[in-house]
Each structure stands twice: as C-alpha cells, then as structure tokens.
C-alpha positions in Angstrom: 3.3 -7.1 -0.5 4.9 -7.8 -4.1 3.3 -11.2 -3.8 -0.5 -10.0 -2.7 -0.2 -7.1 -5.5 0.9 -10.2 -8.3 -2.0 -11.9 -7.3 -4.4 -9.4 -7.0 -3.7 -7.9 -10.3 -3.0 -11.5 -11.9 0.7 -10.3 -13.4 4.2 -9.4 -12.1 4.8 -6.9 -10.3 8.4 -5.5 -11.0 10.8 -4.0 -8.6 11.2 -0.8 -10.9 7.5 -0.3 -10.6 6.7 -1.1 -6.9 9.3 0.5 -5.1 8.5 3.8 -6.5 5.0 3.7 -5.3 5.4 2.6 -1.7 8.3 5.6 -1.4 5.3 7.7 -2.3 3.4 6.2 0.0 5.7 6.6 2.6 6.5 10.3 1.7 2.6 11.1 2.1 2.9 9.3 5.9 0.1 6.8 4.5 2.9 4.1 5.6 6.1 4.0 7.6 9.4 2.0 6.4 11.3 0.2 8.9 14.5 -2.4 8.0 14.6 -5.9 8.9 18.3 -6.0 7.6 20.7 -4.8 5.3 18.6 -5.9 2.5 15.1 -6.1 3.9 12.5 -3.8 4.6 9.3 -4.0 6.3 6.2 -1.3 5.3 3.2 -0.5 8.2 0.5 1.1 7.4 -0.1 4.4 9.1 -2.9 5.9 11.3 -3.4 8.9 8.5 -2.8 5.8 6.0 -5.9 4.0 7.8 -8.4 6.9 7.5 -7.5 7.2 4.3 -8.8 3.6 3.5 -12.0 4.1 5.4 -12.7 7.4 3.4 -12.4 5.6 0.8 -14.4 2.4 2.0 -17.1 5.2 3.1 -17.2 6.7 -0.6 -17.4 3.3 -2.4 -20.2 2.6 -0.2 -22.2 5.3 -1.7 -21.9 3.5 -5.4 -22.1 0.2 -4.4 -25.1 -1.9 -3.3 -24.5 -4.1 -0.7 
C-alpha cells in the first residue's frame, strides 16, 4: 500500500503519516487488519469499505463527463 500511495501522489509516504490513517480506516470497518507475522500486517478492504467506494464512484459520476 505505502508503495501504490508513493506513486500515486509522486512523494514519500512516511510511516508517521500512514499508519494513522489506515487505523482510522480500520476503526470505521472500511478495512480489516490481519498479521502476517510479528512485524507484518496485511489490510482488506471491507464490504461497508466497498460501498463506500462505489458511493463515491456514483457521486463523481455526476461531475464528471465520461
């Protein structure tokens, strides 16, 4: 995810700023957190998380010519 984000937005992402956001995330059930290991974690989006994208896909539609 850190790496998509750095590309996306063209900049590094830090740890101090990206953690924070997907434990929000996670808090509003938008994604779940799972472990991989002691050090790893793994982030799926959610059902709830998924209408929210497509709510969201729906409103941009009305803005944007396609």
């Amino acid at each position: 995810m850190k790496n998509e984000a750095e590309q996306y937005y063209c900049r590094e992402i830090n740890h101090d700023r990206l953690y924070p956001n997907l434990d929000t995330l996670v808090n509003e059930e938008l994604v779940e957190k799972g472990q991989l290991d002691r050090r790893t974690n793994y982030y799926t989006i959610t059902n709830r998380g998924m209408d929210h994208i497509r709510e969201r896909r729906k409103w941009d539609q009305q803005y944007i010519d396609v």
